[in-house]
Biotite code that builds the C-alpha atoms (Angstrom):
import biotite.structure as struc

atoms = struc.array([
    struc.Atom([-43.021, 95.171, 13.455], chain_id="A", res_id=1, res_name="UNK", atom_name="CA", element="C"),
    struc.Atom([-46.173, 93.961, 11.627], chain_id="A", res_id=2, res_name="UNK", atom_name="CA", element="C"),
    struc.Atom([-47.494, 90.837, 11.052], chain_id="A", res_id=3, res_name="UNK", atom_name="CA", element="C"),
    struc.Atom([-47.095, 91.324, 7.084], chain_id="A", res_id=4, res_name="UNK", atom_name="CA", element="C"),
    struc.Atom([-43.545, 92.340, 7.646], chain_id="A", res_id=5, res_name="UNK", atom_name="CA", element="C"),
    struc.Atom([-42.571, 89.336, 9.885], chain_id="A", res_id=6, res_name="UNK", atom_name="CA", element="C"),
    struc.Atom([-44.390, 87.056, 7.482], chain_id="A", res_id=7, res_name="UNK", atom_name="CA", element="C"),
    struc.Atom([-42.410, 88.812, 4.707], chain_id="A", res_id=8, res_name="UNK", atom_name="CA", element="C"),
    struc.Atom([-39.604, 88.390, 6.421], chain_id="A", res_id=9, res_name="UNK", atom_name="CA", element="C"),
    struc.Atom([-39.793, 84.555, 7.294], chain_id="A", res_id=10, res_name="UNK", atom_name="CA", element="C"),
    struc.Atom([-40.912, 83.850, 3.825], chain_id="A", res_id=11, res_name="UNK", atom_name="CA", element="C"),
    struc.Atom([-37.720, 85.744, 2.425], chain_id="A", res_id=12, res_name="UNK", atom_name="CA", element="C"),
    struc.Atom([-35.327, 83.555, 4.748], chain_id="A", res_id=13, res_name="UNK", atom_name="CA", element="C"),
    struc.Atom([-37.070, 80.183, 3.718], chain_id="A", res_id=14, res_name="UNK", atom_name="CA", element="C"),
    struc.Atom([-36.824, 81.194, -0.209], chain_id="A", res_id=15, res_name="UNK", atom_name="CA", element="C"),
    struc.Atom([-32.772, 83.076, 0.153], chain_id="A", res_id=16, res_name="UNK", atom_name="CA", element="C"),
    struc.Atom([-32.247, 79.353, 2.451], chain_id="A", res_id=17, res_name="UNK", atom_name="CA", element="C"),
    struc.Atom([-33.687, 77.319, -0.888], chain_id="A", res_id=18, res_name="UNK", atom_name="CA", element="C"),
    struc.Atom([-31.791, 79.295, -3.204], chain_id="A", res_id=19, res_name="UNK", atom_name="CA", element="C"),
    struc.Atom([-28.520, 78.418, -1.141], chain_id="A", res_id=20, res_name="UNK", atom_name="CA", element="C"),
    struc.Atom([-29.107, 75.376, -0.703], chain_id="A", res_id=21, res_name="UNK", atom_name="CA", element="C"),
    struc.Atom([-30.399, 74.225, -3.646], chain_id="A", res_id=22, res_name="UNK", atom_name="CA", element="C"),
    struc.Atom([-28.212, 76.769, -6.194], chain_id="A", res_id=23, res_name="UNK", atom_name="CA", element="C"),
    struc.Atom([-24.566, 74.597, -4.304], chain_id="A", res_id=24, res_name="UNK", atom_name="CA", element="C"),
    struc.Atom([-25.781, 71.228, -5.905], chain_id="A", res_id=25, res_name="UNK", atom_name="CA", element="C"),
    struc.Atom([-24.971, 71.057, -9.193], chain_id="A", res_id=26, res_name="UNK", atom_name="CA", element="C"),
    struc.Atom([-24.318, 67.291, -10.491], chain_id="A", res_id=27, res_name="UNK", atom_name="CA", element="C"),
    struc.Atom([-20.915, 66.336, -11.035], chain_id="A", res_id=28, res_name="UNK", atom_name="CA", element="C"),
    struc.Atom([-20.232, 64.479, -13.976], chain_id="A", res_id=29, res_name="UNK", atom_name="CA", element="C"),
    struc.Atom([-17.696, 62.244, -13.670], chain_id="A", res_id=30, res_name="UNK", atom_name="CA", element="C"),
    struc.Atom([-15.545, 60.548, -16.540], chain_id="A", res_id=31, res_name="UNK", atom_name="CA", element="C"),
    struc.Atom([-16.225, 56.938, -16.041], chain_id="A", res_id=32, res_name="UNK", atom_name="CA", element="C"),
    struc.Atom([-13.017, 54.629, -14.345], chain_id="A", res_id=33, res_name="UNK", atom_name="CA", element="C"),
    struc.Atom([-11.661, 52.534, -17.366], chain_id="A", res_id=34, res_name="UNK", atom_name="CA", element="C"),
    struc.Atom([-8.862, 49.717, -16.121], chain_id="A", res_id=35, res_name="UNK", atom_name="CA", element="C"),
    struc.Atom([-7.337, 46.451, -16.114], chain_id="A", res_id=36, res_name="UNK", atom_name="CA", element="C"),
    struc.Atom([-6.279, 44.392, -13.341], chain_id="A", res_id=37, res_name="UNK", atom_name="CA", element="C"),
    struc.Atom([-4.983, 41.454, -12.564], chain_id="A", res_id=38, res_name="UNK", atom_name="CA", element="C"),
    struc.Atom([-2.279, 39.125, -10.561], chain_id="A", res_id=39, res_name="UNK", atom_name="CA", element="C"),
    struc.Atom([0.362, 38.030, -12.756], chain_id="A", res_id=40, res_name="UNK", atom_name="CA", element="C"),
    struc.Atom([2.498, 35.352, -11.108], chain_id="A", res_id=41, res_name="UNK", atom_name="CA", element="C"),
    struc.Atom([2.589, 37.270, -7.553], chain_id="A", res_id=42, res_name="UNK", atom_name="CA", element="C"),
    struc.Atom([2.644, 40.745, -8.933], chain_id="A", res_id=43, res_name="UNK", atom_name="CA", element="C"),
    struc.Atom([-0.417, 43.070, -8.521], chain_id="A", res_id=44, res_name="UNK", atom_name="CA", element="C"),
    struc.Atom([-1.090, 44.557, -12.400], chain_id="A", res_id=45, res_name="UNK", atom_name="CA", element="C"),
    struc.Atom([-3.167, 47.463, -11.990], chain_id="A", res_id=46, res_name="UNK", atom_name="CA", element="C"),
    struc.Atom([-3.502, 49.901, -15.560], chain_id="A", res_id=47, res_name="UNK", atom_name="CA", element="C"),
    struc.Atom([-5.873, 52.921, -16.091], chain_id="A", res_id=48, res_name="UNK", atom_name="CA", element="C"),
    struc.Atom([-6.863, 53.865, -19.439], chain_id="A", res_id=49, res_name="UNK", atom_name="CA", element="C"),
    struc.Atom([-7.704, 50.317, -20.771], chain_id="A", res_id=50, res_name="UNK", atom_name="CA", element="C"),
    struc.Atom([-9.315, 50.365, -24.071], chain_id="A", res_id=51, res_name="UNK", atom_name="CA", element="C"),
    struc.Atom([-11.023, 47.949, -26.103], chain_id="A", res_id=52, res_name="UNK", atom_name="CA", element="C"),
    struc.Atom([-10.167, 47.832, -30.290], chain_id="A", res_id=53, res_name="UNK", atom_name="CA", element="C"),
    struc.Atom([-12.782, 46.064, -32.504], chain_id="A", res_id=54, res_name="UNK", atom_name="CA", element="C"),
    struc.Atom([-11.699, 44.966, -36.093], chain_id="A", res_id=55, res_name="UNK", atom_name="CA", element="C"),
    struc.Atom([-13.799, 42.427, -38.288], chain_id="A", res_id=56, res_name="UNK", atom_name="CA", element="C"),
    struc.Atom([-14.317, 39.551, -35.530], chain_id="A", res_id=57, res_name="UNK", atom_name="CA", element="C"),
    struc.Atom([-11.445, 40.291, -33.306], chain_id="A", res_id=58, res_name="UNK", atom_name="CA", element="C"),
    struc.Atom([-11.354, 42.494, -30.437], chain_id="A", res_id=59, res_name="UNK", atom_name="CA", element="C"),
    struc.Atom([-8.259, 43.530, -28.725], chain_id="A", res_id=60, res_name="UNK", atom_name="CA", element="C"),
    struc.Atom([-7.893, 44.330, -24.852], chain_id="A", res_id=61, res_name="UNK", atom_name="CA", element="C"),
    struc.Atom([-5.276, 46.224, -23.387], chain_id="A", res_id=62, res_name="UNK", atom_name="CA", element="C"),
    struc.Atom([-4.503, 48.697, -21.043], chain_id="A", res_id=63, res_name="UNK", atom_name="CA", element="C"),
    struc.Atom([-3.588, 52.112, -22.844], chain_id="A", res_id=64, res_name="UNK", atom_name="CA", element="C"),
    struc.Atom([-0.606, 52.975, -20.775], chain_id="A", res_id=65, res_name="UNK", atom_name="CA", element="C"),
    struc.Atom([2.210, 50.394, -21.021], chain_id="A", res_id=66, res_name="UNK", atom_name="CA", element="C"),
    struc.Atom([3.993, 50.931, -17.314], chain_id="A", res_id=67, res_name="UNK", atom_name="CA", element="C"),
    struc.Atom([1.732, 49.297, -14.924], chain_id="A", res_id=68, res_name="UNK", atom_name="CA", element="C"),
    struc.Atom([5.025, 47.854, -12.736], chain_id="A", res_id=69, res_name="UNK", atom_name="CA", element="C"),
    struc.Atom([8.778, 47.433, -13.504], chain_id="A", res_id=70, res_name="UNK", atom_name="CA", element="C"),
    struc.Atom([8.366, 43.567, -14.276], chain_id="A", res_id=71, res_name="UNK", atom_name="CA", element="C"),
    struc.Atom([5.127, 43.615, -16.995], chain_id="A", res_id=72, res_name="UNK", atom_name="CA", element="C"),
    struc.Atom([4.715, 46.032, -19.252], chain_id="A", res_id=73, res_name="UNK", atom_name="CA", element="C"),
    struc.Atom([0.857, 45.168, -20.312], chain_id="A", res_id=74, res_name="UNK", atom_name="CA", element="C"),
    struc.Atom([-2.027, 42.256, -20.374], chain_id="A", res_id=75, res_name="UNK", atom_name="CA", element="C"),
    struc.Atom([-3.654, 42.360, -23.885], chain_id="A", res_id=76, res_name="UNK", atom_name="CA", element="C"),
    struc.Atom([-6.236, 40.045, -24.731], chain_id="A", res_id=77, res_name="UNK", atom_name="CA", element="C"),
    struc.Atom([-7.133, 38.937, -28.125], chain_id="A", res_id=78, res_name="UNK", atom_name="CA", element="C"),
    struc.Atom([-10.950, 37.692, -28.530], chain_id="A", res_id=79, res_name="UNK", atom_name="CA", element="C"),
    struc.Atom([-11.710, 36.242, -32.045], chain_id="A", res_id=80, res_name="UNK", atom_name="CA", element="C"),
    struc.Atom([-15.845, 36.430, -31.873], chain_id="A", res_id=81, res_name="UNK", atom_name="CA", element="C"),
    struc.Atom([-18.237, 38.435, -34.584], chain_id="A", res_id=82, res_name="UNK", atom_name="CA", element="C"),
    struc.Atom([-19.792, 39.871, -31.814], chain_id="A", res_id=83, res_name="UNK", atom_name="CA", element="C"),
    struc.Atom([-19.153, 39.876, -28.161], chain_id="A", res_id=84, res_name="UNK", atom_name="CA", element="C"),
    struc.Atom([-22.524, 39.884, -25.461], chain_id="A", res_id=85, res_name="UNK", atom_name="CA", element="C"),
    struc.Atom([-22.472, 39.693, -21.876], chain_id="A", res_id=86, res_name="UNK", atom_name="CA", element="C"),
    struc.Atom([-22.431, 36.250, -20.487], chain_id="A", res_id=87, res_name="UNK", atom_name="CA", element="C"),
    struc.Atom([-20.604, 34.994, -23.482], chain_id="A", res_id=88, res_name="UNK", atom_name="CA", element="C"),
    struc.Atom([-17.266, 33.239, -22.469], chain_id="A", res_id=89, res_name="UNK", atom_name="CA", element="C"),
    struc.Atom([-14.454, 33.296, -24.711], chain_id="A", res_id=90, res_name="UNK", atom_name="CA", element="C"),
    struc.Atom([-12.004, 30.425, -24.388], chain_id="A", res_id=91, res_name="UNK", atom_name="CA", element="C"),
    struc.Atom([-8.571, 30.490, -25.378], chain_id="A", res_id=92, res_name="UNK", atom_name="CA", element="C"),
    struc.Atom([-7.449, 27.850, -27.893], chain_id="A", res_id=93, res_name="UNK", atom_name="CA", element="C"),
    struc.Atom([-4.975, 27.660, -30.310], chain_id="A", res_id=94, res_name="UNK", atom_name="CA", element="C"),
    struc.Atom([-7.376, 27.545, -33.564], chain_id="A", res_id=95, res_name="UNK", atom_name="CA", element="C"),
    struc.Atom([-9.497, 30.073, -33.768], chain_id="A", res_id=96, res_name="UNK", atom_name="CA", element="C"),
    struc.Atom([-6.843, 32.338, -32.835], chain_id="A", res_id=97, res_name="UNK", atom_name="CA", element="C"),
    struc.Atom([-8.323, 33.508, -29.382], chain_id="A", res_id=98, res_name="UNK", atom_name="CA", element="C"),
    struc.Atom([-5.787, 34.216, -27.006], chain_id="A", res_id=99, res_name="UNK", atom_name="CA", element="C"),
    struc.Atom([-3.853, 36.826, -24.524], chain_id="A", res_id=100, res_name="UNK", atom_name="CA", element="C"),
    struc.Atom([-0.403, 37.997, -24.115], chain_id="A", res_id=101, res_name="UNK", atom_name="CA", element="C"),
    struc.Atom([1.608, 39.007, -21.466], chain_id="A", res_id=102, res_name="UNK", atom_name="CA", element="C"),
    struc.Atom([4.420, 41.648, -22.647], chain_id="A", res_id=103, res_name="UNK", atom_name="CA", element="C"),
    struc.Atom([7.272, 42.378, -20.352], chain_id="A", res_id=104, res_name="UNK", atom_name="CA", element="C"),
    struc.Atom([9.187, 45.402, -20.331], chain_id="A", res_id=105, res_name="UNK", atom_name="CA", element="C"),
    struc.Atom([12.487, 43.562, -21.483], chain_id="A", res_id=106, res_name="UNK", atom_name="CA", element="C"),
    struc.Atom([10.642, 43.912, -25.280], chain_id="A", res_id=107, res_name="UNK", atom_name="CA", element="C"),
    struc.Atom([9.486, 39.951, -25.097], chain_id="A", res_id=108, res_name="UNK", atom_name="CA", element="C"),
    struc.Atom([6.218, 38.412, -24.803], chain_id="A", res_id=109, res_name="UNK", atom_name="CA", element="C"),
    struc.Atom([4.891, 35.121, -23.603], chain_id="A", res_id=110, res_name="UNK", atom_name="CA", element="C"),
    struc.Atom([1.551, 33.929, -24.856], chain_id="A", res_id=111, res_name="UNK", atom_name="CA", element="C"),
    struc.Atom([-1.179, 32.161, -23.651], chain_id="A", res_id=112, res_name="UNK", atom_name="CA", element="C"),
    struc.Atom([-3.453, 29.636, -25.290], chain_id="A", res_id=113, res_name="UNK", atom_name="CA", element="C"),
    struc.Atom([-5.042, 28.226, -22.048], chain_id="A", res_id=114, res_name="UNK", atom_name="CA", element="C"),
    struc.Atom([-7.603, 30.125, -20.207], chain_id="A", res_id=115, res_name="UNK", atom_name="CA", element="C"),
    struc.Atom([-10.989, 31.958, -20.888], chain_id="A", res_id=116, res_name="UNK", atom_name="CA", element="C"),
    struc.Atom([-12.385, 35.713, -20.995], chain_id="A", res_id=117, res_name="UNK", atom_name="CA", element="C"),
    struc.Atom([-15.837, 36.337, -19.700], chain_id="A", res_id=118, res_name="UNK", atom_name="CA", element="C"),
    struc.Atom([-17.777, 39.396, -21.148], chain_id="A", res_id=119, res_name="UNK", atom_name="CA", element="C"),
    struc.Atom([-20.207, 40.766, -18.029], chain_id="A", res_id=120, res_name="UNK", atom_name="CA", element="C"),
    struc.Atom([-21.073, 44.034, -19.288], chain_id="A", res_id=121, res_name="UNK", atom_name="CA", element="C"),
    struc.Atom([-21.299, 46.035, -22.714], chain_id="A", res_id=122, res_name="UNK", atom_name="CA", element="C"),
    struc.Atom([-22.660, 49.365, -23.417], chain_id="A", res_id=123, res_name="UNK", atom_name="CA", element="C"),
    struc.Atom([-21.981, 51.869, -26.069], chain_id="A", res_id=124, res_name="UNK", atom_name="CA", element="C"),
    struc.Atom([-18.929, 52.957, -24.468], chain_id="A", res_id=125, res_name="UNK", atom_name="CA", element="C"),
    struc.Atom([-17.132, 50.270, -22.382], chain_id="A", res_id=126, res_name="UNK", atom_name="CA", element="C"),
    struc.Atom([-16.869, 46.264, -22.636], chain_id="A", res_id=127, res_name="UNK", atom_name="CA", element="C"),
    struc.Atom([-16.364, 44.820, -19.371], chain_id="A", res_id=128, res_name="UNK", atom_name="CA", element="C"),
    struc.Atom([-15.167, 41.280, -18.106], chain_id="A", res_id=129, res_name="UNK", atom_name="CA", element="C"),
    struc.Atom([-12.784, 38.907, -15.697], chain_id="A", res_id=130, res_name="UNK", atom_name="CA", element="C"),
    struc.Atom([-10.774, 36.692, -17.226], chain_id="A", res_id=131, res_name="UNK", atom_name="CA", element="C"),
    struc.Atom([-7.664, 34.189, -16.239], chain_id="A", res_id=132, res_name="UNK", atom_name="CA", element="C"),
    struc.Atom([-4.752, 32.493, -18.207], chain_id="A", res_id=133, res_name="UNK", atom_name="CA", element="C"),
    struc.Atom([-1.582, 30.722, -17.990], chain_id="A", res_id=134, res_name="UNK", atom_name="CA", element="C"),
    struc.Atom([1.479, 31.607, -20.487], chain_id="A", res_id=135, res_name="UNK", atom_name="CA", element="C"),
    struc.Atom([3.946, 28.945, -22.226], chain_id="A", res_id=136, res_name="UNK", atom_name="CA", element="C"),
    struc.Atom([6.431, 30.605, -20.321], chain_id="A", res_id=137, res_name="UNK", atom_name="CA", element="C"),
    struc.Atom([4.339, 29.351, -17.160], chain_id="A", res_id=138, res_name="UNK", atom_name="CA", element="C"),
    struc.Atom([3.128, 33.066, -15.902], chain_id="A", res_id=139, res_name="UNK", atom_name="CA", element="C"),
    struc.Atom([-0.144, 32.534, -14.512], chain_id="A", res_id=140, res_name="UNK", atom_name="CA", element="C"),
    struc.Atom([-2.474, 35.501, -14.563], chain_id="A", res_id=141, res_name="UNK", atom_name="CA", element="C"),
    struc.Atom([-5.207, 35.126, -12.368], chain_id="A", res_id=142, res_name="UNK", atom_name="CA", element="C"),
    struc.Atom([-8.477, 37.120, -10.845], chain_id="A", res_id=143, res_name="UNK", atom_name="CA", element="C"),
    struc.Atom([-8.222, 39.434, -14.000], chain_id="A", res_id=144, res_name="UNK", atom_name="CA", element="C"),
    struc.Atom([-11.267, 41.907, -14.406], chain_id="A", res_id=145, res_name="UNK", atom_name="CA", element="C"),
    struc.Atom([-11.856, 44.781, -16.937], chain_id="A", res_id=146, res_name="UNK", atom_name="CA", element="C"),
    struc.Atom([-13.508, 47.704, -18.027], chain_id="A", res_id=147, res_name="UNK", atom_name="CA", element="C"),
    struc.Atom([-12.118, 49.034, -21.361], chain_id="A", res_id=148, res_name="UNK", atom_name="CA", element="C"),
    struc.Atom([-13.391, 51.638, -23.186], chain_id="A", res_id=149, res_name="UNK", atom_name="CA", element="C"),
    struc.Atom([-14.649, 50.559, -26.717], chain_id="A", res_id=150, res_name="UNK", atom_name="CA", element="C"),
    struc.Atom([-13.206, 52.666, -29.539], chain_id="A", res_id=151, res_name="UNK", atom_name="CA", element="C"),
])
């Protein structure tokens, strides 16, 4: 064999290596992880598909499927602000009407007019935050965090 056809040969496994390598690593794109979690009394509350609803000054919270266990149906947070930014903390008081719900899967509700959200994040497409509260019924709900997807 020649010298030309040995260096034609080495180049053409270094460029058909490149092309196999390289032509295998397409980026993935992956949908991004929307959820709500928290501990409600001792339950673990885990819901996909949380979504974030803004009207006027009030933003809703909630997670978008309603069976997260066989005791609580779904968390939903009501936040009355104009406009929400990260670092802001939202309390819950009675007046303005700021405040969260826990709905059980009996059909009743308990609310809560005690605790506080905290927004960390906002983009274009999510609102993100932790947040903790106790009901009137006495249901605590505690190391709560979120990523919603703003619609």
């Amino acid at each position: 064999m020649s010298i030309i056809m040995k260096k034609m040969s080495a180049l053409l496994v270094v460029v058909m290596a490149f092309l196999l390598i390289f032509s295998g690593c397409k980026k993935k794109e992956t949908k991004p992880s929307y959820y709500i979690r928290a501990t409600v009394g001792t339950t673990d509350y885990d819901v996909s598909e949380c979504i974030a609803l803004s009207s006027g000054n009030t933003t809703i919270i909630k997670g978008a499927n309603a069976t997260a266990t066989s005791t609580y149906s779904y968390i939903g947070l009501s936040l009355q602000k104009t406009s929400l930014l990260p670092g802001d903390t939202i309390r819950f008081v009675k007046s303005p009407a700021s405040f969260a719900n826990v709905y059980y899967t009996s059909g009743s509700s308990s609310v809560s007019h005690t605790g506080t959200v905290i927004i960390t994040e906002m983009t274009g497409n999510s609102l993100s935050g932790t947040f903790i509260f106790t009901c009137t019924d006495g249901t605590t709900v505690t190391g709560g965090i979120f990523n919603a997807e703003r619609k």
